[in-house]
N, CA, C and O atoms as a CHARMM CRD file, in Angstrom:
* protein
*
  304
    1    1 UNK  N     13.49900 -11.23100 -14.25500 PROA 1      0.00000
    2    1 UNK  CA    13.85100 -11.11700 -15.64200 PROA 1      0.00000
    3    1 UNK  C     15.35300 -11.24400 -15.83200 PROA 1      0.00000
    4    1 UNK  O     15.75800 -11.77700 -16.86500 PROA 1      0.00000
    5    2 UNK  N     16.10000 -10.85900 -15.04300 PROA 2      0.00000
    6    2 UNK  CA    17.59100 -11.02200 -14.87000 PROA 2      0.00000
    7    2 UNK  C     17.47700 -12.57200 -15.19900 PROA 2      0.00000
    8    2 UNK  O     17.65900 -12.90500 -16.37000 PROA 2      0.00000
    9    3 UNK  N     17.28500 -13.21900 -14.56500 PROA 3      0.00000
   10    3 UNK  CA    17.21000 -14.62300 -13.79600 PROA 3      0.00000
   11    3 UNK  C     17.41300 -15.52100 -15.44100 PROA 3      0.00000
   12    3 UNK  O     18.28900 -16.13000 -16.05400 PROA 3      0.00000
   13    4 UNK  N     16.20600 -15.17500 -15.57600 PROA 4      0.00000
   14    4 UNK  CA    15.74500 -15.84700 -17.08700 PROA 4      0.00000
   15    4 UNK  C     15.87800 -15.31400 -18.64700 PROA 4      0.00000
   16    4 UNK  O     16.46000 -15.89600 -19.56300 PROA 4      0.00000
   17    5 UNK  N     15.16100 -14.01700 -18.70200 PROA 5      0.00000
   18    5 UNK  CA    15.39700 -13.32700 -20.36900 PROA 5      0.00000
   19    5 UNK  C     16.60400 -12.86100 -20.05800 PROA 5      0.00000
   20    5 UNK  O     16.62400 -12.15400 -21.06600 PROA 5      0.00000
   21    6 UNK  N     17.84900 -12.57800 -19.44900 PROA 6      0.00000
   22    6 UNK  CA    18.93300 -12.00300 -19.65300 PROA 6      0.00000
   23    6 UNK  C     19.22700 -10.86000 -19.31000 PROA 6      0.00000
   24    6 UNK  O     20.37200 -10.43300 -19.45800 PROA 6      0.00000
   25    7 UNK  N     17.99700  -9.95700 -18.65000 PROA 7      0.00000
   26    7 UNK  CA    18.01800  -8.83900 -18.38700 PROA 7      0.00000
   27    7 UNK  C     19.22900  -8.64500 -17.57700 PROA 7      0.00000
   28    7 UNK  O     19.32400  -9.25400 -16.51200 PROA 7      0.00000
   29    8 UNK  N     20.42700  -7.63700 -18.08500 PROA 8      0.00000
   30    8 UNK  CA    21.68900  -7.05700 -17.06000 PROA 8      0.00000
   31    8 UNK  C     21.20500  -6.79200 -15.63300 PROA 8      0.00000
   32    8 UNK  O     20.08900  -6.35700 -15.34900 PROA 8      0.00000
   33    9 UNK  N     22.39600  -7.17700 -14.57200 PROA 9      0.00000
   34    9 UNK  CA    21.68400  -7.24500 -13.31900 PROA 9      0.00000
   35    9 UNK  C     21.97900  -5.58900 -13.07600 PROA 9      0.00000
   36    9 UNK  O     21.19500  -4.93300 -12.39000 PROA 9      0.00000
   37   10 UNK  N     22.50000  -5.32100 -13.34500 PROA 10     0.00000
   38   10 UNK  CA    22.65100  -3.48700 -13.54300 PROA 10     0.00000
   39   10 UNK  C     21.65200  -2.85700 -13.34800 PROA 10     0.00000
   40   10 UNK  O     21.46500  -1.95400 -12.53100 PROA 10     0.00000
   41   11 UNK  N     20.70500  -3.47000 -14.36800 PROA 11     0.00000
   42   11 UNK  CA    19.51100  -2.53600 -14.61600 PROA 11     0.00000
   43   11 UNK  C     18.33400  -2.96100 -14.14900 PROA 11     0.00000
   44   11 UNK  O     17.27000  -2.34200 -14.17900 PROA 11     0.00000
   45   12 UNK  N     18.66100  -4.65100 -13.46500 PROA 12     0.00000
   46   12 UNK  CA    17.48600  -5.09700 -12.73000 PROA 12     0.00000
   47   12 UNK  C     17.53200  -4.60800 -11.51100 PROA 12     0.00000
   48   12 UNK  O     16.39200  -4.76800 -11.07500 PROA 12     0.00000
   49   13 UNK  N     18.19100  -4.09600 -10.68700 PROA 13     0.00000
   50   13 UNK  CA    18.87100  -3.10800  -9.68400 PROA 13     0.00000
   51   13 UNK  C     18.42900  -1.92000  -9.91500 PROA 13     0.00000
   52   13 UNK  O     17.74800  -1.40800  -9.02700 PROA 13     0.00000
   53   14 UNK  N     18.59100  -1.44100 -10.69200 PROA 14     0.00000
   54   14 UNK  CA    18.03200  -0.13400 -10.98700 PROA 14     0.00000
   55   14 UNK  C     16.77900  -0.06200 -11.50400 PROA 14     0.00000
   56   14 UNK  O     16.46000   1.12500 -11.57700 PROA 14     0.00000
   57   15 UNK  N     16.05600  -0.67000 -11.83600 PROA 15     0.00000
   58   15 UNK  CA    14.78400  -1.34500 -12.04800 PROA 15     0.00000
   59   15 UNK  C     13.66100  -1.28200 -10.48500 PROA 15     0.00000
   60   15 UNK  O     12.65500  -0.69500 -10.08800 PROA 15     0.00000
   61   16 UNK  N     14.64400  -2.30100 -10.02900 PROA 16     0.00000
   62   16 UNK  CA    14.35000  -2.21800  -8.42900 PROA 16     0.00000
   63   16 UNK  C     13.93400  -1.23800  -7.73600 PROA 16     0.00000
   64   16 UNK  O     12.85300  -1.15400  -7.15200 PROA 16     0.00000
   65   17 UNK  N     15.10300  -0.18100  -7.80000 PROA 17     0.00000
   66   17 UNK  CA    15.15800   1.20200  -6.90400 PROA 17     0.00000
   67   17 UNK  C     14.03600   1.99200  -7.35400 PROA 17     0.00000
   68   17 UNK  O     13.34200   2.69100  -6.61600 PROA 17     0.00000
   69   18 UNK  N     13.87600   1.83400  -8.73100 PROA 18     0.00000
   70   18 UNK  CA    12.93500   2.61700  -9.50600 PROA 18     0.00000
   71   18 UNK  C     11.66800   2.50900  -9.45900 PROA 18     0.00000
   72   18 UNK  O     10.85700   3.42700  -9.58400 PROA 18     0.00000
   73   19 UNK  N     11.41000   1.15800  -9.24100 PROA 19     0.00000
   74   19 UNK  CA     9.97700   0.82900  -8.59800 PROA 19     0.00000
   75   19 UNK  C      9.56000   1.37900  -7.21500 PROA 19     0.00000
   76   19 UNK  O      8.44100   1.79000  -6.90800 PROA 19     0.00000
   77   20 UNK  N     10.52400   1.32000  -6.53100 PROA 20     0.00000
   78   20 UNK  CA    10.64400   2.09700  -4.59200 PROA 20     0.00000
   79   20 UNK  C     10.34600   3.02200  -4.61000 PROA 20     0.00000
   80   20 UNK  O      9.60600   3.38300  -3.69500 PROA 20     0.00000
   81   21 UNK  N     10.66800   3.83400  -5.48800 PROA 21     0.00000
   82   21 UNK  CA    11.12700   5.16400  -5.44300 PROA 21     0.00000
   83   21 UNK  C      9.66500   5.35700  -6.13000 PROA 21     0.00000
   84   21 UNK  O      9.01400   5.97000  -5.28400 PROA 21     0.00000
   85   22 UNK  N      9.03600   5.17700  -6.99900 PROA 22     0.00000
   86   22 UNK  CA     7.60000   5.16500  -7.33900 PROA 22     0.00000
   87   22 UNK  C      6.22500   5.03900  -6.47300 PROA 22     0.00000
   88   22 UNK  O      5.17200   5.67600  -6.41900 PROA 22     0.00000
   89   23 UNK  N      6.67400   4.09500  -5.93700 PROA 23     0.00000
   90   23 UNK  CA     5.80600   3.44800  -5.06700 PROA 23     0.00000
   91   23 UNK  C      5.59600   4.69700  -3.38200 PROA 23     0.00000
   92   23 UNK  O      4.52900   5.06200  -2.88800 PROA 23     0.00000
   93   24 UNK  N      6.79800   4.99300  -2.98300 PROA 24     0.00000
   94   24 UNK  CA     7.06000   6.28800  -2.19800 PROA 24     0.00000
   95   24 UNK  C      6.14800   6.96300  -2.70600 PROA 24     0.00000
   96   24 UNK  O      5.01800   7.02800  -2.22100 PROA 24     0.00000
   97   25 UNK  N      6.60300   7.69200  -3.99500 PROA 25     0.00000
   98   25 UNK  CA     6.01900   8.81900  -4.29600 PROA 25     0.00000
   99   25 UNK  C      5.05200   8.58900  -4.43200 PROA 25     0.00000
  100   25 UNK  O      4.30300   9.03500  -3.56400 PROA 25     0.00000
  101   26 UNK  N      4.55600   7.96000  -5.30000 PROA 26     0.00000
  102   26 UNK  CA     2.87800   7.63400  -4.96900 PROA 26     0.00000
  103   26 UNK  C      2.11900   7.73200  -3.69900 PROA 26     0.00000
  104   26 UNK  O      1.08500   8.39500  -3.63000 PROA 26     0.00000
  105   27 UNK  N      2.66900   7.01300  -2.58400 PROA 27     0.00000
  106   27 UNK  CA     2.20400   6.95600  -1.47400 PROA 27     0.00000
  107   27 UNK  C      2.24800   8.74000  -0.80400 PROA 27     0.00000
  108   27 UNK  O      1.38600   9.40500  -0.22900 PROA 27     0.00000
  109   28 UNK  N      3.32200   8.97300  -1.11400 PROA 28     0.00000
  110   28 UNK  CA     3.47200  10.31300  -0.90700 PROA 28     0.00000
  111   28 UNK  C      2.17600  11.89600  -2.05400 PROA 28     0.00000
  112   28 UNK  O      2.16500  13.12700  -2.08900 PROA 28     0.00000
  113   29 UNK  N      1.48700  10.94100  -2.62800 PROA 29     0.00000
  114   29 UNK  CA     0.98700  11.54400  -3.50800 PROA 29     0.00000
  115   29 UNK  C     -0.61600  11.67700  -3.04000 PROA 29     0.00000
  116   29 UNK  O     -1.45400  12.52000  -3.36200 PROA 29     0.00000
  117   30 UNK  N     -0.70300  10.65400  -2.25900 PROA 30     0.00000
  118   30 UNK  CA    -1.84300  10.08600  -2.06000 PROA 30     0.00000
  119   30 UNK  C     -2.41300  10.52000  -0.61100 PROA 30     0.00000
  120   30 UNK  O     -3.59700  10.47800  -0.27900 PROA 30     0.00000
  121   31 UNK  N     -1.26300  10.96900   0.22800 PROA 31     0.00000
  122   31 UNK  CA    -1.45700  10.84500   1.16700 PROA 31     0.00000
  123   31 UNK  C     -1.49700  12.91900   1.10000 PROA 31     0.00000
  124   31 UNK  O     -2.25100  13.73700   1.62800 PROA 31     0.00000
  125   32 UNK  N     -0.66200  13.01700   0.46900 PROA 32     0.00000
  126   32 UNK  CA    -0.83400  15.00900   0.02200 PROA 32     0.00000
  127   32 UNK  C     -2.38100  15.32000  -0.19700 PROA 32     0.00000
  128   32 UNK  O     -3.03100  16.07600   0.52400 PROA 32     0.00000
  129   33 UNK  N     -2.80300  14.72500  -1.13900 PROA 33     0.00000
  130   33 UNK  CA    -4.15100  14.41400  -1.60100 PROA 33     0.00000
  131   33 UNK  C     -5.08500  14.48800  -0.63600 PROA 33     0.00000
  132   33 UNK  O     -5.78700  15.49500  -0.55000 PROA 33     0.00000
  133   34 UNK  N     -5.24600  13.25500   0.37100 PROA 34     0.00000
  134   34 UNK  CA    -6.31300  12.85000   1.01000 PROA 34     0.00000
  135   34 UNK  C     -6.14200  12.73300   2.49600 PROA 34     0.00000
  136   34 UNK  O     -6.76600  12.03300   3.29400 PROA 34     0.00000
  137   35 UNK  N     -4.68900  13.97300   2.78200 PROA 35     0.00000
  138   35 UNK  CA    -4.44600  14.33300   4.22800 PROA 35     0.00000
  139   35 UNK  C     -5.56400  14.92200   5.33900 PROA 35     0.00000
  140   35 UNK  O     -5.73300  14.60800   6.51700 PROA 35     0.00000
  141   36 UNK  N     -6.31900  15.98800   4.41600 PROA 36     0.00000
  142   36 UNK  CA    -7.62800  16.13700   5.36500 PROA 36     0.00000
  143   36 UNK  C     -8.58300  15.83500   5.28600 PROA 36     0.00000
  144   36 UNK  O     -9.34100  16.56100   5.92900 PROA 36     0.00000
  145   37 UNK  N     -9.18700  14.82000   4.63300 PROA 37     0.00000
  146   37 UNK  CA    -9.85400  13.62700   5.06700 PROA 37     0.00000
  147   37 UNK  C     -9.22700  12.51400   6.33500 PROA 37     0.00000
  148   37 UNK  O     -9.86700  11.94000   7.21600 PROA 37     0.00000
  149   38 UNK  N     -8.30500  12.48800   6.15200 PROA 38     0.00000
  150   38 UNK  CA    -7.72300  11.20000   6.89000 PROA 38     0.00000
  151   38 UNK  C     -7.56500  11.86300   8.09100 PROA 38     0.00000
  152   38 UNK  O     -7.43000  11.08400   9.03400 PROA 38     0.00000
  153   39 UNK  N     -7.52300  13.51900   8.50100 PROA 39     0.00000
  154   39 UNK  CA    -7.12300  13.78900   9.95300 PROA 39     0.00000
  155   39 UNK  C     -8.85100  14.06300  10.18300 PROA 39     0.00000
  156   39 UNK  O     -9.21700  14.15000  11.35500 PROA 39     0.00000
  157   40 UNK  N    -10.03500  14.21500   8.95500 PROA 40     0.00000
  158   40 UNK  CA   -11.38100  14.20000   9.95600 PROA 40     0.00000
  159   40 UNK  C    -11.73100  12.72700  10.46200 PROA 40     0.00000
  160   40 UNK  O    -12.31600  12.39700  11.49400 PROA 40     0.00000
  161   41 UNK  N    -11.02000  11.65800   9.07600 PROA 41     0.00000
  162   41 UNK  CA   -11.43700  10.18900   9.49200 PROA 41     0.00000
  163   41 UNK  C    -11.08400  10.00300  10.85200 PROA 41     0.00000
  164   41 UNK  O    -11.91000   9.59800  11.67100 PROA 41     0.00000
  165   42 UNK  N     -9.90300  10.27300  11.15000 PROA 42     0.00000
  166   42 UNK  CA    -9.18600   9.43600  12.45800 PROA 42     0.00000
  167   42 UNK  C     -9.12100  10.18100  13.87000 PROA 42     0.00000
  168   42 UNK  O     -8.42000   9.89000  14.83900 PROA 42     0.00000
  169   43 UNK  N    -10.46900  11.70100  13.65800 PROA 43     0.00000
  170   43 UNK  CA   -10.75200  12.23400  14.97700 PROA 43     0.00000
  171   43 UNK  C     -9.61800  13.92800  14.99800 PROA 43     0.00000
  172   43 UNK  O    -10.01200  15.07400  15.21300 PROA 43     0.00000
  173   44 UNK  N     -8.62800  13.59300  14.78400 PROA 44     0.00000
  174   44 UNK  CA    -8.56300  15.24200  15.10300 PROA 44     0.00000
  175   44 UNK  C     -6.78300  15.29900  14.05100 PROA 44     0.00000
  176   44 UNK  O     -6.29600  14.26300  13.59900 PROA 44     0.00000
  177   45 UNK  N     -6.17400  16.56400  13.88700 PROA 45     0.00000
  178   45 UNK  CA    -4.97400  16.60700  13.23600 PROA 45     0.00000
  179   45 UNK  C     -3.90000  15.56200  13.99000 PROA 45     0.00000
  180   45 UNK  O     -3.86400  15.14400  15.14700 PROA 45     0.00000
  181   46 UNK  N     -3.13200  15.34900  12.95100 PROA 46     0.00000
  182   46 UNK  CA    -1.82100  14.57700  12.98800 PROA 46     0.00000
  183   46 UNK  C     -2.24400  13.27800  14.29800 PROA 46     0.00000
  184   46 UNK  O     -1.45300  12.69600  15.04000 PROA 46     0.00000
  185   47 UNK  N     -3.46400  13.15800  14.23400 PROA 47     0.00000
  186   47 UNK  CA    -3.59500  11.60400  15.01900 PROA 47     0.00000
  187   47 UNK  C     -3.73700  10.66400  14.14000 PROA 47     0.00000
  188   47 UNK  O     -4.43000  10.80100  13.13200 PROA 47     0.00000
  189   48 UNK  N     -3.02200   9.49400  14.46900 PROA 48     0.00000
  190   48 UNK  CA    -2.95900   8.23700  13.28400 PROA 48     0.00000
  191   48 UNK  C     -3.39600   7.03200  14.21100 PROA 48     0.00000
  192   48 UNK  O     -3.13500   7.08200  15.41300 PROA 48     0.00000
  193   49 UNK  N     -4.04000   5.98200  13.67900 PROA 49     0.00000
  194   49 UNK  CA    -4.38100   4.87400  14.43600 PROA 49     0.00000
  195   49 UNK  C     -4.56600   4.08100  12.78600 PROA 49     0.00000
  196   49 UNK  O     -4.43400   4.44500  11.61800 PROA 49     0.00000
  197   50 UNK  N     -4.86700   3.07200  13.36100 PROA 50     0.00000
  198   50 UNK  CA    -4.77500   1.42600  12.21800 PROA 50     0.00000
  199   50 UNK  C     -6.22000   1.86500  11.50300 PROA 50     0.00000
  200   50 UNK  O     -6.62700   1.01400  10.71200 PROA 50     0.00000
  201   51 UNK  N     -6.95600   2.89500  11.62800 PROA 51     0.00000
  202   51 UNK  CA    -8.11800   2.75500  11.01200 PROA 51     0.00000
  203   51 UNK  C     -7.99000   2.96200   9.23800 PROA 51     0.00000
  204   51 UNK  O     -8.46400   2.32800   8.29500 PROA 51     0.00000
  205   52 UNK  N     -6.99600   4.32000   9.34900 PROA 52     0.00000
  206   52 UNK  CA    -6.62400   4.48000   7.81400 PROA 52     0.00000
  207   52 UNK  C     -5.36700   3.84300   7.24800 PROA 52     0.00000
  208   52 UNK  O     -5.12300   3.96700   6.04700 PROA 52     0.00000
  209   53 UNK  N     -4.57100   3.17700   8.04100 PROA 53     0.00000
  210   53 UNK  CA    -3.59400   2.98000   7.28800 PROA 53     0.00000
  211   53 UNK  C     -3.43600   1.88400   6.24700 PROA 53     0.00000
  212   53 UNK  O     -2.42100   1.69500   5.57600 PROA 53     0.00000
  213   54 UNK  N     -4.60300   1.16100   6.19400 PROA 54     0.00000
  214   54 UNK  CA    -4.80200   0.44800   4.87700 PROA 54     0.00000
  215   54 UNK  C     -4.96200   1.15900   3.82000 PROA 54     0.00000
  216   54 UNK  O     -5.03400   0.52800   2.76600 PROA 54     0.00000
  217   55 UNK  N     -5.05000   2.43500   3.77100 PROA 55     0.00000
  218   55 UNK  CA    -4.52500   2.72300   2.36300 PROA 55     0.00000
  219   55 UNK  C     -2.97400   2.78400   2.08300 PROA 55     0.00000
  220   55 UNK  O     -2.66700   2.86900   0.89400 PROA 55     0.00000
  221   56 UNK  N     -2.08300   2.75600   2.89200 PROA 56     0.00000
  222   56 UNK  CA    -0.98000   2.95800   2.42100 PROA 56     0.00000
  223   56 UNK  C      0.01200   1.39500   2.57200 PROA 56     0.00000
  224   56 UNK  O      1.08300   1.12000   2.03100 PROA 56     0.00000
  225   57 UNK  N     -0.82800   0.57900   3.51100 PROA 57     0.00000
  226   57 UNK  CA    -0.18400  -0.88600   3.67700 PROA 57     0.00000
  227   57 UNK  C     -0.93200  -1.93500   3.89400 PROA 57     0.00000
  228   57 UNK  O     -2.00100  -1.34000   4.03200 PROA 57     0.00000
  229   58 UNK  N     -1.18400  -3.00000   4.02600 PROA 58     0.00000
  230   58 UNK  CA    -1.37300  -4.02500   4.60900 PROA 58     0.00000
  231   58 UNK  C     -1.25200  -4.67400   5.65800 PROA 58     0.00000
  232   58 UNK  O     -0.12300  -4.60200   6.14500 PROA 58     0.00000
  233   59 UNK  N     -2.26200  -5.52500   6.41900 PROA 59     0.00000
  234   59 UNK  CA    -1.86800  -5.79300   7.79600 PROA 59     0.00000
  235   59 UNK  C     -2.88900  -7.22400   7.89700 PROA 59     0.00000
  236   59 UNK  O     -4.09800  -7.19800   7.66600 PROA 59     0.00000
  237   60 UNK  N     -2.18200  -8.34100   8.25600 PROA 60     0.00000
  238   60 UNK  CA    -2.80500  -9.49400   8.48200 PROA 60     0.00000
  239   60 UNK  C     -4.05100  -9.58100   9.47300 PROA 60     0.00000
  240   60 UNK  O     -3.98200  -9.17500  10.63300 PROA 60     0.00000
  241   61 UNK  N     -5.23200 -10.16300   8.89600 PROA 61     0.00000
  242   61 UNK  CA    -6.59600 -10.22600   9.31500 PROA 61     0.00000
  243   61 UNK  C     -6.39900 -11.08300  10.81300 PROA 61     0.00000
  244   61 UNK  O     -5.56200 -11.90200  11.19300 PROA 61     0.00000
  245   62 UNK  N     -7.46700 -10.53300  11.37800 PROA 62     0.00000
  246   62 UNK  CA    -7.53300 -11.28100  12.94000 PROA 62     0.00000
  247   62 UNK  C     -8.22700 -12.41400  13.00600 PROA 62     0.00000
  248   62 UNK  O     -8.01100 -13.07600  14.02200 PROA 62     0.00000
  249   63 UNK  N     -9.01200 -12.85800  12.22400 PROA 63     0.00000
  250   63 UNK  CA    -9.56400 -13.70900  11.95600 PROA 63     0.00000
  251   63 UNK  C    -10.08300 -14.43200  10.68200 PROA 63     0.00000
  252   63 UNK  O    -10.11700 -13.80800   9.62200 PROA 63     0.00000
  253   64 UNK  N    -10.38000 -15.38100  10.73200 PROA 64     0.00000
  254   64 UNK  CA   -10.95400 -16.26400   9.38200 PROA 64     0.00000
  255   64 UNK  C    -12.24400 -15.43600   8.64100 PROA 64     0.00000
  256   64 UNK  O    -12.43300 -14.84400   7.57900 PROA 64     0.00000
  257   65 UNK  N    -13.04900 -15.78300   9.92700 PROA 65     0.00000
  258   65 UNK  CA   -14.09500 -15.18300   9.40400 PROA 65     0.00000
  259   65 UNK  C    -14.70800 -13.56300   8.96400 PROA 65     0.00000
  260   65 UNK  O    -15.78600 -13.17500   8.51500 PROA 65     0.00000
  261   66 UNK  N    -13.18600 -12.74600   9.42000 PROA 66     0.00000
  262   66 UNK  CA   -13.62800 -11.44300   8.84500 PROA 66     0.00000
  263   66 UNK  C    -12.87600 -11.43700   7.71100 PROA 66     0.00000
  264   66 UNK  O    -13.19500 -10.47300   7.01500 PROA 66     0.00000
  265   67 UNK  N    -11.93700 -12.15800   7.18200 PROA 67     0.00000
  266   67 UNK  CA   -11.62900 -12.37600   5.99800 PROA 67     0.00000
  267   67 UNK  C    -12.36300 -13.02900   4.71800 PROA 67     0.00000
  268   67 UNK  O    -11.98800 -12.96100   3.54700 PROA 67     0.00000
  269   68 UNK  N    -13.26500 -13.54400   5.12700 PROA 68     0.00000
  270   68 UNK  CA   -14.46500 -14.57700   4.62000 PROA 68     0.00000
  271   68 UNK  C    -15.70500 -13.03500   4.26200 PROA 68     0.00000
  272   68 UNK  O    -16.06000 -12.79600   3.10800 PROA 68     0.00000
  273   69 UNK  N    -15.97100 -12.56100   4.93000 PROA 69     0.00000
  274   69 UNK  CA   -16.88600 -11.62300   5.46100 PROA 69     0.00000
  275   69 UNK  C    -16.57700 -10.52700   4.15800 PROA 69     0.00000
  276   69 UNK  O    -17.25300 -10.02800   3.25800 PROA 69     0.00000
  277   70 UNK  N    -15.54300 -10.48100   4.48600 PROA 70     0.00000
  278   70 UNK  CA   -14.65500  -9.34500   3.73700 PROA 70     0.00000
  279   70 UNK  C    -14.74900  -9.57300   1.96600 PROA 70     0.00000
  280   70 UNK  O    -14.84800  -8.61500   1.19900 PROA 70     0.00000
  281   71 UNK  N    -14.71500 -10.54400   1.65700 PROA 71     0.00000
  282   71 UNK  CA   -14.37800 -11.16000   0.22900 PROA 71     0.00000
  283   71 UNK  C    -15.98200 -11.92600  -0.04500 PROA 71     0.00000
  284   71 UNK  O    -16.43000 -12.20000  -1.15800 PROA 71     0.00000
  285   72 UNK  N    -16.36800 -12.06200   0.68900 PROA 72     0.00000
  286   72 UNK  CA   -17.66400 -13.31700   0.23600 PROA 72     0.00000
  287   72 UNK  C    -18.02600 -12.53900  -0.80300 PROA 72     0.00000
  288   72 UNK  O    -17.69700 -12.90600  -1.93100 PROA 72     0.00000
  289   73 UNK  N    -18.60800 -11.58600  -0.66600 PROA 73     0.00000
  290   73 UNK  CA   -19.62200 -10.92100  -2.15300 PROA 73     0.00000
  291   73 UNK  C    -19.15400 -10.64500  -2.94800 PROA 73     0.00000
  292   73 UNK  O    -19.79200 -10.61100  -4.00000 PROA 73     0.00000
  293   74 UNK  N    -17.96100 -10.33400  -2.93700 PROA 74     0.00000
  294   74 UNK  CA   -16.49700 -10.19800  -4.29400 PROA 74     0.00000
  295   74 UNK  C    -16.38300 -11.07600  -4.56700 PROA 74     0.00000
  296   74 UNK  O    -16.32400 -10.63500  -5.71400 PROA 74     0.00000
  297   75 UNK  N    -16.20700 -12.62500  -4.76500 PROA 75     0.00000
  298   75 UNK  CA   -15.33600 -13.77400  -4.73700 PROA 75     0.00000
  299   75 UNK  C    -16.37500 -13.96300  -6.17800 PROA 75     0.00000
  300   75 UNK  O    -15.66400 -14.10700  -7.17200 PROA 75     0.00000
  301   76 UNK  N    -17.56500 -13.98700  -6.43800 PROA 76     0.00000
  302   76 UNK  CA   -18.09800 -14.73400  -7.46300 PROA 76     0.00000
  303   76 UNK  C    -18.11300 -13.98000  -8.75300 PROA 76     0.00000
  304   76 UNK  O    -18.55900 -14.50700  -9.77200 PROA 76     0.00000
């Protein structure tokens, strides 16, 4: 929006931070929330493995076809 409508880069900066800083807390909100679930999901306290952390990020598929797998019945 800077770029184009004129928006001051001041506040597209601060705009920025403000979204981060949201996005944290959220994550931080979420994870307060649904901490003991996630230590029965993943086997015992404060153990973490890749099983839950798709709720808090993203991580590129290993393959085609579990991406296919994944979306087929959603897609239509």
């Amino acid at each position: 929006m800077a770029v184009f409508r004129g928006l001051p880069w001041l506040k597209a900066v601060a705009y920025i931070f403000g979204q981060l800083i949201g996005a944290w807390l959220g994550a931080l909100i979420v994870f307060a929330n649904y901490s003991r679930a996630i230590n029965i999901y993943e086997g015992g306290n404060g153990q973490r493995t890749l099983k839950s952390a798709g709720l808090f990020s993203t991580y590129p598929v290993s393959s085609c076809f579990s991406c296919l797998s994944s979306v087929g019945p959603y897609s239509i």
